[in-house]
LUMVO-166372 format. One line per 4 residues: number of its first residue (from 1); their letters; for each residue z, y, x of C-alpha. Coordinates in steps of 0.05 Angstrom, whole numbers. Example, Ala and Ser with C-alpha at 12.3 -4.5 7.8 and 13.67 -1.06 7.14 Angstrom:
<votis>
1) AS) 156:-90:246 | 143:-21:273
</votis>
This chain:
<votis>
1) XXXX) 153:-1956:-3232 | 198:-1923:-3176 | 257:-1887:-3204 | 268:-1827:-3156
5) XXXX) 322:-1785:-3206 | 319:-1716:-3171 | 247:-1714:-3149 | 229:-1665:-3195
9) XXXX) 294:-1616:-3187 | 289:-1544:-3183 | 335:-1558:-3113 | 276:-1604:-3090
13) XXXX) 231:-1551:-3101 | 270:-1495:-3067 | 291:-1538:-3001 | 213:-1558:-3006
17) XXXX) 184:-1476:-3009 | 236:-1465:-2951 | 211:-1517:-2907 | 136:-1511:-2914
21) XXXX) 152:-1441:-2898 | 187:-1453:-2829 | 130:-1502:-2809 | 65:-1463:-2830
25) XXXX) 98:-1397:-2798 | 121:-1439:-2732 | 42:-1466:-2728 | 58:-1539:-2739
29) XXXX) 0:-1576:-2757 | 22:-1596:-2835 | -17:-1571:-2897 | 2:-1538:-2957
33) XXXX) -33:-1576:-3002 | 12:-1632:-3023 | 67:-1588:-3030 | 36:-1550:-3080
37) XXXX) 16:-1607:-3125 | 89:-1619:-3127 | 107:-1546:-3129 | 65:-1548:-3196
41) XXXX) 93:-1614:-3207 | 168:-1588:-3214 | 154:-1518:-3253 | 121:-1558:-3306
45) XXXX) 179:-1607:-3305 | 236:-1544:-3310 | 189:-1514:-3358 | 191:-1575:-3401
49) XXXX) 262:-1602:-3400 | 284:-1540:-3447 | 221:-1540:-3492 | 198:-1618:-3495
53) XXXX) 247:-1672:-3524 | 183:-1721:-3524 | 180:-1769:-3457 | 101:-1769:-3459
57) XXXX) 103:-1702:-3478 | 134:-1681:-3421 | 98:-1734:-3369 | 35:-1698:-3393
61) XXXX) 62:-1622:-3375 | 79:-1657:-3302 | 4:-1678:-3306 | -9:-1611:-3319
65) XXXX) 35:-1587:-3273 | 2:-1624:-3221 | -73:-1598:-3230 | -47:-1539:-3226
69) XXXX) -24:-1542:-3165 | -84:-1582:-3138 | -122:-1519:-3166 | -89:-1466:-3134
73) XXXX) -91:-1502:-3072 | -159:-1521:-3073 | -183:-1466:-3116 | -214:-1523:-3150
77) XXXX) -199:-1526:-3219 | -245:-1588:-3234 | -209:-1618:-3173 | -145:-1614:-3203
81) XXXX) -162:-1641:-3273 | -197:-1699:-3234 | -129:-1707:-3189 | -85:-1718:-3254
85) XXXX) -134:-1751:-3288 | -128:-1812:-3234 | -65:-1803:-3205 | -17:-1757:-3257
89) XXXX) -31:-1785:-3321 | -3:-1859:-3341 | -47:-1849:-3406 | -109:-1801:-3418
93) XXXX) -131:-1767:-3476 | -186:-1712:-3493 | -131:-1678:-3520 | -96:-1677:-3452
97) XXXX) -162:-1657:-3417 | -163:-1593:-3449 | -93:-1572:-3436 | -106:-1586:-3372
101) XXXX) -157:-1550:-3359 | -123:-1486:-3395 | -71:-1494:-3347 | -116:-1503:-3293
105) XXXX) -160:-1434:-3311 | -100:-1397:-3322 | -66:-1420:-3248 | -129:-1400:-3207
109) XXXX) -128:-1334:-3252 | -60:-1319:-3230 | -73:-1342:-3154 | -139:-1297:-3159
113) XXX) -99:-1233:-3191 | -42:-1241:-3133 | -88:-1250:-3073
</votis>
């Protein structure tokens, strides 16, 4: 794989929310769709560097992560256990399936009680 060591830093994450900000207010043509799969992406990853010792434990909250952002973005929660089902997860499990799609559920509740 492609070692990228501060993809998933809660720096990356801020510099990222400030600039997709500034270019969906100025009216470029960019969507907010990819940067909230890695939005997700990163909160799972801060959420699970205090709480997770376990490497696959902790590539499965990214997975996680991930749908939920694909969810919220999409308002798709299918969608986004679909997305980390092919492109999150490096190994699938109907375990993983379901915590996925409890994560998904409760990140379109949340993005349906703020809107």
């Amino acid at each position: 794989g492609i070692d990228l060591p501060k993809v998933l830093d809660v720096k990356t994450l801020f510099c990222k929310v400030i600039g997709v900000t500034c270019s969906v207010t100025a009216g470029l043509p960019v969507g907010k769709e990819g940067p909230m799969v890695h939005s997700g992406a990163v909160v799972a990853n801060s959420v699970s560097s205090k709480a997770v010792r376990n490497d696959r434990d902790k590539r499965d909250m990214v997975s996680c992560g991930a749908a939920a952002g694909v969810c919220t973005a999409f308002s798709a929660p299918i969608g986004g256990i679909l997305f980390a089902l092919e492109e999150g997860a490096s190994y699938w499990a109907p375990s993983l399936t379901w915590r996925t799609f409890f994560c998904s559920m409760i990140a379109l509740s949340t993005l349906y009680t703020l809107n």
